[in-house]
N, CA, C and O atoms as a Tripos MOL2 file, in Angstrom:
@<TRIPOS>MOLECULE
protein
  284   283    71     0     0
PROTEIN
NO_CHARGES

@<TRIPOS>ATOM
      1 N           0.8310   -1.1800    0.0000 N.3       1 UNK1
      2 CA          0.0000    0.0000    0.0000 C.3       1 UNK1
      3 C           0.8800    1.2510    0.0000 C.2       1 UNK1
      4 O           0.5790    2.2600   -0.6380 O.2       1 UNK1
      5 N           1.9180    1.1420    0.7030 N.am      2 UNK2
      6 CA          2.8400    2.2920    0.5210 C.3       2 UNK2
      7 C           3.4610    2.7240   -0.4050 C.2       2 UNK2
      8 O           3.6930    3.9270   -0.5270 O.2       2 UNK2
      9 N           3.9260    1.6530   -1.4000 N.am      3 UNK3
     10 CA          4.7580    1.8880   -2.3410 C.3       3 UNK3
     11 C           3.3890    2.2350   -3.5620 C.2       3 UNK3
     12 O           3.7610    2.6700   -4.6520 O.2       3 UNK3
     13 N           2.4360    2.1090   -3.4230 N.am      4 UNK4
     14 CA          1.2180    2.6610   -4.4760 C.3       4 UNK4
     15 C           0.9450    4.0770   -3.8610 C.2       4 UNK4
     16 O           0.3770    4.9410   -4.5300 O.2       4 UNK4
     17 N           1.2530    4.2410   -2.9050 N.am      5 UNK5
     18 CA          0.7430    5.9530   -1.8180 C.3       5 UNK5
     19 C           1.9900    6.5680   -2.7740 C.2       5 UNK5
     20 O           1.6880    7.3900   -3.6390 O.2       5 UNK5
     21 N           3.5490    6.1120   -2.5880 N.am      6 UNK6
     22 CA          4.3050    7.0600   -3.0030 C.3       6 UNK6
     23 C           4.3200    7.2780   -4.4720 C.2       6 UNK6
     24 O           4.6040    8.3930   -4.9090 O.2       6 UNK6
     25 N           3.9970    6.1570   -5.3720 N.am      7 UNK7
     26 CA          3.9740    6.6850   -6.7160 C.3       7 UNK7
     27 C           3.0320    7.7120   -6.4660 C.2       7 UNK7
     28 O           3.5790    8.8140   -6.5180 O.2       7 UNK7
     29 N           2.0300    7.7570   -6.2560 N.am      8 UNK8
     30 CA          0.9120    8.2680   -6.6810 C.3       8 UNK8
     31 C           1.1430    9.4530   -6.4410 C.2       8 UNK8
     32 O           0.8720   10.3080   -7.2840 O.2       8 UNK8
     33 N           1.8580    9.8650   -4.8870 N.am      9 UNK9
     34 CA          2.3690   11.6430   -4.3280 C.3       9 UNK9
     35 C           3.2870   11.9230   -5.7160 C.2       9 UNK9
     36 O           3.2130   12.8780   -6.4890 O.2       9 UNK9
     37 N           4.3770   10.4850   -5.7630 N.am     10 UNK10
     38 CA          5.0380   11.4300   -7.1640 C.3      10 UNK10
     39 C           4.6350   11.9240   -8.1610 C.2      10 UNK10
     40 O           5.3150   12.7610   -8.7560 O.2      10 UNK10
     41 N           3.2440   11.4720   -8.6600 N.am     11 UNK11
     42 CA          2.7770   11.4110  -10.2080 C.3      11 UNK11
     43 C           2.1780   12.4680  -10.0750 C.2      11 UNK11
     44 O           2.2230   13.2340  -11.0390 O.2      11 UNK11
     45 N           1.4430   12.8750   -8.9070 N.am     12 UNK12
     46 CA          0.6770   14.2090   -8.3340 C.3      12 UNK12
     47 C           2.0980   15.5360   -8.3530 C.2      12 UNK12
     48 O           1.8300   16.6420   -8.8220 O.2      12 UNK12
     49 N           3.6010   15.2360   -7.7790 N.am     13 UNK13
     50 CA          4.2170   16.4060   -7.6450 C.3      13 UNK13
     51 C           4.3770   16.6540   -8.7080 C.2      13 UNK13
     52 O           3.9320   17.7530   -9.0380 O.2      13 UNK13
     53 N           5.1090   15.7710   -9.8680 N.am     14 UNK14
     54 CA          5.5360   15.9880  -10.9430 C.3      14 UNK14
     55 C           4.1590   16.8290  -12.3420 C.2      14 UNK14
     56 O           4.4450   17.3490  -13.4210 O.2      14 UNK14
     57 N           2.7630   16.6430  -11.7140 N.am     15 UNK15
     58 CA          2.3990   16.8850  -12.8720 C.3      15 UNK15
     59 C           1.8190   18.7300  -12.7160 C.2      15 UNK15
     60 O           1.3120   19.3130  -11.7580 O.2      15 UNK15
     61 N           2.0690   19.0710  -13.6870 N.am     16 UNK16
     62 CA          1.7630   20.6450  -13.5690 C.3      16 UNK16
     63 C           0.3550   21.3330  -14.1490 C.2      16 UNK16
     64 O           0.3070   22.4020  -14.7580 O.2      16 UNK16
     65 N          -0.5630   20.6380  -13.8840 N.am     17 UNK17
     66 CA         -2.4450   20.8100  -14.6940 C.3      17 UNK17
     67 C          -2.5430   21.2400  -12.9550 C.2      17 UNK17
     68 O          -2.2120   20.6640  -11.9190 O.2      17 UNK17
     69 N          -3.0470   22.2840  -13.2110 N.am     18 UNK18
     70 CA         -4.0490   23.0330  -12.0520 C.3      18 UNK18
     71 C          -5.6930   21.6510  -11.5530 C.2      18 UNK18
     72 O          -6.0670   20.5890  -12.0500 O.2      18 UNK18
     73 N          -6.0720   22.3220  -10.6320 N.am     19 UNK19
     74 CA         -6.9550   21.7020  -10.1450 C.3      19 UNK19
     75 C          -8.3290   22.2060  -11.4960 C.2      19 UNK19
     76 O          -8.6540   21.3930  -12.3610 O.2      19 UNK19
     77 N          -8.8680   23.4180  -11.4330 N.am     20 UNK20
     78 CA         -9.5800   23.8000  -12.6850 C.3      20 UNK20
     79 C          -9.3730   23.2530  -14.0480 C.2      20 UNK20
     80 O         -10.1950   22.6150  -14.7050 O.2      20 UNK20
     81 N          -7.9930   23.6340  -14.4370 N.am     21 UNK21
     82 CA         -7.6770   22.8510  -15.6680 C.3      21 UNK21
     83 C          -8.0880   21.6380  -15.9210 C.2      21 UNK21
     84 O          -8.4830   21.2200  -17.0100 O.2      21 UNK21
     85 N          -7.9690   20.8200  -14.5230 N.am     22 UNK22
     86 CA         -8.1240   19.0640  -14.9730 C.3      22 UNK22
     87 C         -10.0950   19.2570  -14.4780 C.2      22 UNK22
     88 O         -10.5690   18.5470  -15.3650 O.2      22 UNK22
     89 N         -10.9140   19.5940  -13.9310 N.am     23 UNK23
     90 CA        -11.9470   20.3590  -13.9350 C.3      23 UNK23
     91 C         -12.4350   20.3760  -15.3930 C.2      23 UNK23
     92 O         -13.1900   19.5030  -15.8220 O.2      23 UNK23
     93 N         -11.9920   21.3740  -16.1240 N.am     24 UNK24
     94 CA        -11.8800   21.7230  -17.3240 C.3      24 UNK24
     95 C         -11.8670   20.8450  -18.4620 C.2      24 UNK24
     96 O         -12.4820   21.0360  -19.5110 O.2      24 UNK24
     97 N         -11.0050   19.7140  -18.1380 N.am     25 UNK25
     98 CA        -10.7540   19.2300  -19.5740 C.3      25 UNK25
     99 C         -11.5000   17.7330  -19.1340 C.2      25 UNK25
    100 O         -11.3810   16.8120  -19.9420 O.2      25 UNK25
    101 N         -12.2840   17.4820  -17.8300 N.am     26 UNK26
    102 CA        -12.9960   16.5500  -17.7540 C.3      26 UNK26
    103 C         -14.3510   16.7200  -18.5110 C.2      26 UNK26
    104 O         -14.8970   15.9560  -19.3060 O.2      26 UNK26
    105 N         -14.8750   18.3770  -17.8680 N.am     27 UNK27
    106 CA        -15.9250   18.6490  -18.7770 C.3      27 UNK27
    107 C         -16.1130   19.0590  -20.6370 C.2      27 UNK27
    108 O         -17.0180   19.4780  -21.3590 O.2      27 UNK27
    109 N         -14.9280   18.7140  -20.7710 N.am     28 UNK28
    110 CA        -14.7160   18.8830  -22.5040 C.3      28 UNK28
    111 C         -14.6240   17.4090  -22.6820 C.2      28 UNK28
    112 O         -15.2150   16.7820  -23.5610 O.2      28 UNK28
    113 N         -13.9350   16.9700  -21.8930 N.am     29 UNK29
    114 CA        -14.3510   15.2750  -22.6320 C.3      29 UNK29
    115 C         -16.0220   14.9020  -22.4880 C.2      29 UNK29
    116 O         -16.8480   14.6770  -23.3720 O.2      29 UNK29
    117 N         -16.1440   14.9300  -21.1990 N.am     30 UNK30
    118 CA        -18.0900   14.8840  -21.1730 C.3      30 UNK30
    119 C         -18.6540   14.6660  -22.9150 C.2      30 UNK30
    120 O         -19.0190   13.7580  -23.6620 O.2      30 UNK30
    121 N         -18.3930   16.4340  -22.9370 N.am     31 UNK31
    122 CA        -18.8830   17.2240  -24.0110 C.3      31 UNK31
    123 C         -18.9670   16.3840  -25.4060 C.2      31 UNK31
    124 O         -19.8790   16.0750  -26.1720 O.2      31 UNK31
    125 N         -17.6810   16.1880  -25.3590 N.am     32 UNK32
    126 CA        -17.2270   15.4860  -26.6310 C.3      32 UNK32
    127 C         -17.7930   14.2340  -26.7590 C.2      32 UNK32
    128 O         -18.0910   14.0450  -27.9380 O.2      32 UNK32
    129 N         -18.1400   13.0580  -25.8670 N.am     33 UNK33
    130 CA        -18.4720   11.9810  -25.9230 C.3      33 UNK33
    131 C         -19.7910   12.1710  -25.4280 C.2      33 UNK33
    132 O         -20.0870   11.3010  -24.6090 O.2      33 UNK33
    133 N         -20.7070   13.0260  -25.6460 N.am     34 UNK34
    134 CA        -22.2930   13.2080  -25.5260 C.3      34 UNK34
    135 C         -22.2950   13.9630  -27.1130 C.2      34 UNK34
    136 O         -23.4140   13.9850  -27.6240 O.2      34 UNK34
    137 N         -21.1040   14.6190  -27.9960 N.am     35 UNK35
    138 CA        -21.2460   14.6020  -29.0920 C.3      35 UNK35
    139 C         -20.6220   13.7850  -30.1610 C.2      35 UNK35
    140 O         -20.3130   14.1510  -31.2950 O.2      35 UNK35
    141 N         -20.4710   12.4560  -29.5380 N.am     36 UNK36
    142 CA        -20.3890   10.9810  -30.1850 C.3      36 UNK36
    143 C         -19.3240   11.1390  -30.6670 C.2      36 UNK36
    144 O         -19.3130   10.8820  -31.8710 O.2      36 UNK36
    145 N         -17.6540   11.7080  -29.9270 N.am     37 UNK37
    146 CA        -16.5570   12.2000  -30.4550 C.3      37 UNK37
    147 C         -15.6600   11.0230  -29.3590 C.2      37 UNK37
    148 O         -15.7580   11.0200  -28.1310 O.2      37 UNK37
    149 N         -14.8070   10.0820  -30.1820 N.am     38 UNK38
    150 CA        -14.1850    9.5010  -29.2780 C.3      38 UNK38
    151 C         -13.2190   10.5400  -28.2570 C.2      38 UNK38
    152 O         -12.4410   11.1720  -28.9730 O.2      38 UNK38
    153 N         -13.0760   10.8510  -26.9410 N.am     39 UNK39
    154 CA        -12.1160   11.7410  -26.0320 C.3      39 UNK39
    155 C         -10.5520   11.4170  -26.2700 C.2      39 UNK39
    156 O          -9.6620   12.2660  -26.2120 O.2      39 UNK39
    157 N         -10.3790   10.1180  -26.5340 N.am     40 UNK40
    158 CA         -8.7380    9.4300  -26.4900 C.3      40 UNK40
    159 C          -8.1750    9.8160  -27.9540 C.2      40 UNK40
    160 O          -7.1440   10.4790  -28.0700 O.2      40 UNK40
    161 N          -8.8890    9.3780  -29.0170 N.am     41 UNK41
    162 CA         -8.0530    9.6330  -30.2990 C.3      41 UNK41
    163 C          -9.2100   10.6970  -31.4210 C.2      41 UNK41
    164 O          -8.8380   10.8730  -32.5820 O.2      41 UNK41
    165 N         -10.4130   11.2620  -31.0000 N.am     42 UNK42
    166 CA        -11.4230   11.7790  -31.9540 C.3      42 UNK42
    167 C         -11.7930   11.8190  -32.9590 C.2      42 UNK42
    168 O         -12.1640   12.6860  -33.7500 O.2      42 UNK42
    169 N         -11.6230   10.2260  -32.9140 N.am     43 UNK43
    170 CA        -12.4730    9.4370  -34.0190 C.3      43 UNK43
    171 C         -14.5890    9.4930  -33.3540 C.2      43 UNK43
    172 O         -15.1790    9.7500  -32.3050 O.2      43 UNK43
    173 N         -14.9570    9.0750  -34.7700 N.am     44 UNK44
    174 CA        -16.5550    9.1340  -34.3510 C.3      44 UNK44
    175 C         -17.0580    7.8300  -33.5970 C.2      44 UNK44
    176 O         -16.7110    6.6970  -33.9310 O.2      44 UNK44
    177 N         -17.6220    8.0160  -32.9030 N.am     45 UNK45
    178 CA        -18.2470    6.9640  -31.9870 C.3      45 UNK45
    179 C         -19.2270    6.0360  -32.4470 C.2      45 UNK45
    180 O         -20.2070    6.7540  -32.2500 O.2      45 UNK45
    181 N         -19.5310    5.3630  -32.7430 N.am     46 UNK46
    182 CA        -20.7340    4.0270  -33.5780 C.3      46 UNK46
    183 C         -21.3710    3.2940  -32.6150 C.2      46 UNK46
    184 O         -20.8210    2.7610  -31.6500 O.2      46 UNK46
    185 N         -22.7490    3.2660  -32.9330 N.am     47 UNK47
    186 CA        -23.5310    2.4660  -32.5870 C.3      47 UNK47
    187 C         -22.9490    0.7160  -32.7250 C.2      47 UNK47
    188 O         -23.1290    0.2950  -33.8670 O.2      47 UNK47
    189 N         -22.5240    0.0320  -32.0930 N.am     48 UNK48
    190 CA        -22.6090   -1.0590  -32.4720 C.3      48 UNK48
    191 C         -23.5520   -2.3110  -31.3370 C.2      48 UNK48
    192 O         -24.1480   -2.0850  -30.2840 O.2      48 UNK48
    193 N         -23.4110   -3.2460  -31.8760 N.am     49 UNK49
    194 CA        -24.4030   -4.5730  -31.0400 C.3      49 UNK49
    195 C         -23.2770   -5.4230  -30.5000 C.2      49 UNK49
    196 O         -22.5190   -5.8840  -31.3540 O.2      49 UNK49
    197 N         -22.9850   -5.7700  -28.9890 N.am     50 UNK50
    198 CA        -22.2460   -6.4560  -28.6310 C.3      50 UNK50
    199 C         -22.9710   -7.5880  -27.4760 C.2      50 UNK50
    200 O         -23.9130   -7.2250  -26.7710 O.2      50 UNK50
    201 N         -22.4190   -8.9250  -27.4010 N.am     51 UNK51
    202 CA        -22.7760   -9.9790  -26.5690 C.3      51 UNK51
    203 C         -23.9920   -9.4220  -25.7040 C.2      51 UNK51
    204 O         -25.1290   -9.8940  -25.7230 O.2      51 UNK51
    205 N         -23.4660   -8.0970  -24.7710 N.am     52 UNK52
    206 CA        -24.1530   -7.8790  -23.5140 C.3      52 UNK52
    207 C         -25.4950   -6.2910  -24.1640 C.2      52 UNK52
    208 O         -25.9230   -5.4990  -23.3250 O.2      52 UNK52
    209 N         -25.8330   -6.1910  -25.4280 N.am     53 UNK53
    210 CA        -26.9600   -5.3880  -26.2270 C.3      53 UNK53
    211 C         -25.7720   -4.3280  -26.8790 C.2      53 UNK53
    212 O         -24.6740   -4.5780  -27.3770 O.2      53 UNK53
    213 N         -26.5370   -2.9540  -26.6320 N.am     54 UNK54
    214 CA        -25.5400   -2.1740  -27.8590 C.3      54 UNK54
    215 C         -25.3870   -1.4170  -26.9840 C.2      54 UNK54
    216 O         -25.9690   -1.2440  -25.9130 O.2      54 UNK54
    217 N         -23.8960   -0.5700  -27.8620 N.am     55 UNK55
    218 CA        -22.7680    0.5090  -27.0870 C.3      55 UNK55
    219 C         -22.0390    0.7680  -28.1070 C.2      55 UNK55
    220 O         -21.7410   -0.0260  -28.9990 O.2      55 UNK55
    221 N         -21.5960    2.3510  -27.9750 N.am     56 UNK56
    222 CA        -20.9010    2.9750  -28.9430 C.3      56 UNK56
    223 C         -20.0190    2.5050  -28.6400 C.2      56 UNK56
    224 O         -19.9600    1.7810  -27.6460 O.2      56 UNK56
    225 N         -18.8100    2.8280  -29.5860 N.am     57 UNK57
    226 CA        -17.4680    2.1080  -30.0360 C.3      57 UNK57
    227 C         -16.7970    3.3950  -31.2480 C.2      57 UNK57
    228 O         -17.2430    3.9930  -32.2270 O.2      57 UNK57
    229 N         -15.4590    3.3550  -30.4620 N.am     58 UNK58
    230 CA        -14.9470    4.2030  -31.4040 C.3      58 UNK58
    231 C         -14.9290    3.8770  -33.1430 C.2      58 UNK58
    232 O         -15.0290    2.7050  -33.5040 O.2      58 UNK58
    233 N         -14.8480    4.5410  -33.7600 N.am     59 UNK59
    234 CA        -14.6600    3.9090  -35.2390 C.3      59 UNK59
    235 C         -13.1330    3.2900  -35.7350 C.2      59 UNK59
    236 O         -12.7650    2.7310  -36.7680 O.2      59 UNK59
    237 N         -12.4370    3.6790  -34.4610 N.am     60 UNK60
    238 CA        -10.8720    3.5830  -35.1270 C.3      60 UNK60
    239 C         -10.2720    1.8820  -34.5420 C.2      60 UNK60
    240 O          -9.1500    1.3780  -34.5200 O.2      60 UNK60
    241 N         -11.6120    1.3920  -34.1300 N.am     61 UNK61
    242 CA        -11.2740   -0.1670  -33.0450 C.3      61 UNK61
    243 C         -10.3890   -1.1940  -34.4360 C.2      61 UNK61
    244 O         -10.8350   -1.4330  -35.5580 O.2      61 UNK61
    245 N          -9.1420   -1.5980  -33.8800 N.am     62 UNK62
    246 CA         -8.4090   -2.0480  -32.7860 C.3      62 UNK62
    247 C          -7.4060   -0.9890  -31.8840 C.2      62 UNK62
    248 O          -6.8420   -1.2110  -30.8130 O.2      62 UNK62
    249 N          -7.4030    0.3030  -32.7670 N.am     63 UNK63
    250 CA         -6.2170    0.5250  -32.2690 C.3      63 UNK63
    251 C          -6.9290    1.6020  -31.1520 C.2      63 UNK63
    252 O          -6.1960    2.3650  -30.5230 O.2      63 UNK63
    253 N          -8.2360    1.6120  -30.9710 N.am     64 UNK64
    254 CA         -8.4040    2.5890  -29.9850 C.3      64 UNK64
    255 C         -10.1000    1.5910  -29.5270 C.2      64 UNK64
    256 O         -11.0060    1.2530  -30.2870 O.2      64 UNK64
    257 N          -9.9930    1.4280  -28.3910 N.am     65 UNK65
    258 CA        -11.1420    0.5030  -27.6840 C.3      65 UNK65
    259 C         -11.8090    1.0630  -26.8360 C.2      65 UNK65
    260 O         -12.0560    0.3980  -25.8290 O.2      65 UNK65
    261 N         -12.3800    2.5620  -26.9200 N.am     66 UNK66
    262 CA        -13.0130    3.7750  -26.0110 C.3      66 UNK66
    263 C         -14.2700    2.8950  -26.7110 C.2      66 UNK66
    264 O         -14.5290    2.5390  -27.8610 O.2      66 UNK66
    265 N         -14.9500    2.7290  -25.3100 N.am     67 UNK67
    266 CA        -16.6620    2.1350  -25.7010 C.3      67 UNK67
    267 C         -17.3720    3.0400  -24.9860 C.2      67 UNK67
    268 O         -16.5550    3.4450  -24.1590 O.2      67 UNK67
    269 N         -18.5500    3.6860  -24.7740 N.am     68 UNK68
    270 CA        -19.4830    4.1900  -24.0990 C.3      68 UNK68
    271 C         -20.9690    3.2910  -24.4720 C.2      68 UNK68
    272 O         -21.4870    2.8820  -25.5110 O.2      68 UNK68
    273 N         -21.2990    3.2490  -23.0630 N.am     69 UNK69
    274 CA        -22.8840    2.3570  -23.0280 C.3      69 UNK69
    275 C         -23.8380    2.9060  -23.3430 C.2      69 UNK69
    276 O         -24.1170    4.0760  -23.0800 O.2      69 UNK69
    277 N         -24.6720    1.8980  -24.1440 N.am     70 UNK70
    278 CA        -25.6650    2.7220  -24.8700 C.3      70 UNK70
    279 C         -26.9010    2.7450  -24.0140 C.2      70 UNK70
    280 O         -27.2580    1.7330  -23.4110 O.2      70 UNK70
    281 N         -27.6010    3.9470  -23.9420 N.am     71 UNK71
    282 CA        -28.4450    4.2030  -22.9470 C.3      71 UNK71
    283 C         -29.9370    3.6140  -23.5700 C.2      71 UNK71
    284 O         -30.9630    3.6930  -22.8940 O.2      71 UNK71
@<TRIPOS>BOND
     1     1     2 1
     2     2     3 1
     3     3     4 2
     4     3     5 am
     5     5     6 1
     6     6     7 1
     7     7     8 2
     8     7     9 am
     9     9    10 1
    10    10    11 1
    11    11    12 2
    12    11    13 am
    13    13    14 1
    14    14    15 1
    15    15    16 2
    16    15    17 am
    17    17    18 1
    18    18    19 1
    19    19    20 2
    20    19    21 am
    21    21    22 1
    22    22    23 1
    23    23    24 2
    24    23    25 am
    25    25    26 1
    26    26    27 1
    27    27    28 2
    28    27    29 am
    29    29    30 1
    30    30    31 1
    31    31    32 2
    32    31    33 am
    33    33    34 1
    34    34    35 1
    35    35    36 2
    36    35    37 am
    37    37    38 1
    38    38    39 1
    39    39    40 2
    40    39    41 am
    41    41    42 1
    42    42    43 1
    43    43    44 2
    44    43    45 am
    45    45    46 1
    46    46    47 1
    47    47    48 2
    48    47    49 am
    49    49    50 1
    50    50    51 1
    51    51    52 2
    52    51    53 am
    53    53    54 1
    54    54    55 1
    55    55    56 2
    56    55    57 am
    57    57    58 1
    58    58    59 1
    59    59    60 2
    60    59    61 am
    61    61    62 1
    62    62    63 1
    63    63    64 2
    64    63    65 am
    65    65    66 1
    66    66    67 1
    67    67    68 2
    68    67    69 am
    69    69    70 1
    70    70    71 1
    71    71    72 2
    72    71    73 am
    73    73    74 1
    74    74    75 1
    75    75    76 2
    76    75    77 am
    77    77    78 1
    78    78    79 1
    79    79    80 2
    80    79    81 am
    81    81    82 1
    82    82    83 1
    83    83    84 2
    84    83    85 am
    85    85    86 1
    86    86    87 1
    87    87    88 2
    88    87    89 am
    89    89    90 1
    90    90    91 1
    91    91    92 2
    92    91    93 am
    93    93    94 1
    94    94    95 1
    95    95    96 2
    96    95    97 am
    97    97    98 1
    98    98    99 1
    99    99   100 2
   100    99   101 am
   101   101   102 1
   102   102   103 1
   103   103   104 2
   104   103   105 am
   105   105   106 1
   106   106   107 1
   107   107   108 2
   108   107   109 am
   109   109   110 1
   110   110   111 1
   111   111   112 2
   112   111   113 am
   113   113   114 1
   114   114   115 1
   115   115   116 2
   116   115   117 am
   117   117   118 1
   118   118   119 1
   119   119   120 2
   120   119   121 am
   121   121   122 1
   122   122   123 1
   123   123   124 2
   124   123   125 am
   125   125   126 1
   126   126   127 1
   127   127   128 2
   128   127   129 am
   129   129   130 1
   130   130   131 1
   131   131   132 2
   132   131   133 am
   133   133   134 1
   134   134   135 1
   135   135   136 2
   136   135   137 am
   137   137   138 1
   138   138   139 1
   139   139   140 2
   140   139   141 am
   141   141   142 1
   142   142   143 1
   143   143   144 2
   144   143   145 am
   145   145   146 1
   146   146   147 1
   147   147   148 2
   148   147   149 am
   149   149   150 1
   150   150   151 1
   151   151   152 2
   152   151   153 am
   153   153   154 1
   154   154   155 1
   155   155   156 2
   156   155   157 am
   157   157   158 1
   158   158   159 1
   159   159   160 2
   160   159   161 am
   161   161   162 1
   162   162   163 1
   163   163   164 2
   164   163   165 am
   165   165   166 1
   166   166   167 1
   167   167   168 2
   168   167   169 am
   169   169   170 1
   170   170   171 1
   171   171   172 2
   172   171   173 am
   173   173   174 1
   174   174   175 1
   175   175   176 2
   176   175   177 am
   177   177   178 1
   178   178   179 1
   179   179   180 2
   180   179   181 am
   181   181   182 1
   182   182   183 1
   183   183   184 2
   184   183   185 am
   185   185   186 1
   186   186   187 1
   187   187   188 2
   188   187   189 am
   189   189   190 1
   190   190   191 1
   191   191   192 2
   192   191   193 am
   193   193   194 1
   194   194   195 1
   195   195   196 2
   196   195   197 am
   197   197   198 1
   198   198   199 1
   199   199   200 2
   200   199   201 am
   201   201   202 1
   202   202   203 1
   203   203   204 2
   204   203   205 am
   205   205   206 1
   206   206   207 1
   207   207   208 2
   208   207   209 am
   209   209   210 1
   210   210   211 1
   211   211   212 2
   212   211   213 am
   213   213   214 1
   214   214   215 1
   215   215   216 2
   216   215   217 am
   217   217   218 1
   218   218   219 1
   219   219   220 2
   220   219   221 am
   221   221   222 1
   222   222   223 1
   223   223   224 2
   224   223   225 am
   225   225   226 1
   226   226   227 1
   227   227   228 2
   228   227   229 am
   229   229   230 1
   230   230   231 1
   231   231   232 2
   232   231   233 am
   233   233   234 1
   234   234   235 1
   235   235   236 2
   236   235   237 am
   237   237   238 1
   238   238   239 1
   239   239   240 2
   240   239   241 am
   241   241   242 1
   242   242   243 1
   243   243   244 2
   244   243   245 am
   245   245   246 1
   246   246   247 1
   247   247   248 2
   248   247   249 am
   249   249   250 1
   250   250   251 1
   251   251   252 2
   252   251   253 am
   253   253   254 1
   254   254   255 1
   255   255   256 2
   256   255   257 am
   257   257   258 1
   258   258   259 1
   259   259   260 2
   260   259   261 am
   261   261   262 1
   262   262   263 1
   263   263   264 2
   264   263   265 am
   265   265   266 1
   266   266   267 1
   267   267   268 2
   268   267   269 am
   269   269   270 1
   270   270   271 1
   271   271   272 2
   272   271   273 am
   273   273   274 1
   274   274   275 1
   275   275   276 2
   276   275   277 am
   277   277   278 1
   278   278   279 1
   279   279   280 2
   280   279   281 am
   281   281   282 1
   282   282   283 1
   283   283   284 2
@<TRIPOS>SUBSTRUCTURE
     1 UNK1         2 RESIDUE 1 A UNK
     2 UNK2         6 RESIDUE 1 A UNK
     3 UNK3        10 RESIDUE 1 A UNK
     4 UNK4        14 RESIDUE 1 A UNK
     5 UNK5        18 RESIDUE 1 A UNK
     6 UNK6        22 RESIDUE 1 A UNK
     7 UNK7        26 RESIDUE 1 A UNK
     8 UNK8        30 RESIDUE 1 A UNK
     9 UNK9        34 RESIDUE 1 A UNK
    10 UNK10       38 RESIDUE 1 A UNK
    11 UNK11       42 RESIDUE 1 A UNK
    12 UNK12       46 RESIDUE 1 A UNK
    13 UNK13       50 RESIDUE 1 A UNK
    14 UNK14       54 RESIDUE 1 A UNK
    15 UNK15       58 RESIDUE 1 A UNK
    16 UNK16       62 RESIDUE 1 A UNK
    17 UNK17       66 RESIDUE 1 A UNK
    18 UNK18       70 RESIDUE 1 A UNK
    19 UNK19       74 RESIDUE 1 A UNK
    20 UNK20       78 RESIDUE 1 A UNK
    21 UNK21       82 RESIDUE 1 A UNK
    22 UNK22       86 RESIDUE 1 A UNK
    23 UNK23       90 RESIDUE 1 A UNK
    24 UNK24       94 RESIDUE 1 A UNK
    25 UNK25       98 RESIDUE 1 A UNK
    26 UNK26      102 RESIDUE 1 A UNK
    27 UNK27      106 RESIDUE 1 A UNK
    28 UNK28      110 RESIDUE 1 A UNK
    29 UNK29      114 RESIDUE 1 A UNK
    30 UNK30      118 RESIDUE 1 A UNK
    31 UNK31      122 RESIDUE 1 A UNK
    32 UNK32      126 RESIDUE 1 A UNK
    33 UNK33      130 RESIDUE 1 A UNK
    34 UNK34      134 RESIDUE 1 A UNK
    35 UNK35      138 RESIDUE 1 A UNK
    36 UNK36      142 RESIDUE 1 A UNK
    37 UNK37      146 RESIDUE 1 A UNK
    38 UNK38      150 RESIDUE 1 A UNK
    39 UNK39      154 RESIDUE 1 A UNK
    40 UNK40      158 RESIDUE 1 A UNK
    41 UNK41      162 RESIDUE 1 A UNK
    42 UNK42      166 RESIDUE 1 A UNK
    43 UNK43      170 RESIDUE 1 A UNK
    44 UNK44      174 RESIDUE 1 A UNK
    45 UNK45      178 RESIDUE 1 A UNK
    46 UNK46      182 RESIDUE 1 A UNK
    47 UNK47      186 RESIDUE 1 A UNK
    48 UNK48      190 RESIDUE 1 A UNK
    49 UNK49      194 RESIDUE 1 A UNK
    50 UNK50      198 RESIDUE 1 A UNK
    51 UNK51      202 RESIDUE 1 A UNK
    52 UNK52      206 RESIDUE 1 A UNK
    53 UNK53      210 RESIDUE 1 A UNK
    54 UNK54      214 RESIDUE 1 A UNK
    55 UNK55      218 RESIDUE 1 A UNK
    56 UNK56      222 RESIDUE 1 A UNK
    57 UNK57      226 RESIDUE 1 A UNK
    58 UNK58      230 RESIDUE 1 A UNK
    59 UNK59      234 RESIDUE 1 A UNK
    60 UNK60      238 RESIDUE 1 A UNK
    61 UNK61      242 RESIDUE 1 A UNK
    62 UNK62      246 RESIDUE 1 A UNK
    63 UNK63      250 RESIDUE 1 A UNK
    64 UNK64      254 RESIDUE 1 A UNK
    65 UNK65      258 RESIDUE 1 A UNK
    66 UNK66      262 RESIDUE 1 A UNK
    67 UNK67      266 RESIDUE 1 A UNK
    68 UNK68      270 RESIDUE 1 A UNK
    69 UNK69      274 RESIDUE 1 A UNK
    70 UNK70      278 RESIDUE 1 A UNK
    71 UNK71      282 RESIDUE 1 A UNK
């Protein structure tokens, strides 16, 4: 547990995004993936049918596997 506490203080000192900023760019991803925009690579998002019913899927799958559940 400790040695996961200290990465984590490090990954926190080292990174320089404000508290707002990361705020910020959570609600632009939102945004983007309620406008069917993959967030990771912004490719378009697709309807597809999988085992467990349907869920978007990036268009760029294999090399990018961002799914969102279809409501």
């Amino acid at each position: 547990m400790k040695t996961i506490y200290d990465c984590l203080i490090s990954a926190k000192a080292s990174c320089n995004i404000t508290k707002n900023e990361h705020i910020k760019e959570i609600y632009e991803m939102k945004e983007s993936i309620n406008n069917n925009i993959c967030p990771r690579c912004g490719g378009n998002l697709i309807e597809k049918a999988g085992k467990y019913g349907k869920f978007f899927g990036c268009e760029n799958y294999p090399k990018c596997k961002f799914i969102k559940k279809s409501k």
